[in-house]
C-alpha positions, 0 to 999 in steps of 0.5 A: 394030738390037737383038739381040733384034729380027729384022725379017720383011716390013717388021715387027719381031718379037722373037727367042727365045733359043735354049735348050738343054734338056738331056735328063737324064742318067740316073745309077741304074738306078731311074732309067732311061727309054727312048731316053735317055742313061745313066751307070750304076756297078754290079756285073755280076752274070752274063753272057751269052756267044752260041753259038759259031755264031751273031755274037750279041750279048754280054750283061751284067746289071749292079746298082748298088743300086737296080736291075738293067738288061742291058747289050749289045754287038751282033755281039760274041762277048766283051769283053775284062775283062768277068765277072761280079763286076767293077765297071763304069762304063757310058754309054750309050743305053737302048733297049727289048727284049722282056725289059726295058729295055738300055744298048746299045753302051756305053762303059765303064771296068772299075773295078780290084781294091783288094786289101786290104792287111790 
């Protein structure tokens, strides 16, 4: 049989290949769309801490150049290493908010400090 034809009820029919269609990954904050996946480098330019007394959730802006988006950590009082001023590589999903658009829950890689050795 030919692995491209599939026979249902007695007729042969072609089978489509599957196809991955791979939904873009967003790379800038310019870039960036609801409900899809993002992998963002930038500085955090503030943060936001949540009251002592409430679970909260941890907030960070970061800007990368071309824009600037909310970075969360839902039930997240603090992040160990995350300040404003440092440099931070983000991936994750973009969600929605009242206030903008949000990488929610994402991984991350804080980038080091080069001193310069001037």
């Amino acid at each position: 049989m030919n692995s491209e034809m599939a026979t249902t009820g007695g007729q042969a029919s072609k089978v489509m290949p599957a196809t991955n269609a791979k939904v873009p990954v967003a790379s800038k904050v310019c870039d960036v769309a609801e409900r899809q996946k993002a992998s963002l480098y930038g500085v955090l330019r503030s943060v936001t801490f949540p009251p002592r007394t409430a679970a909260g959730s941890f907030t960070a802006t970061l800007f990368d150049g071309t824009g600037s988006i909310e970075v969360l950590w839902l039930g997240r009082k603090s992040v160990p290493g995350i300040k404003a001023g440092i440099r931070l590589a983000v991936q994750g999903m973009v969600i929605s908010r009242s206030n903008g658009l949000c990488v929610i829950n994402p991984t991350f890689q804080i980038e080091p400090v080069i001193a310069d050795e001037h």
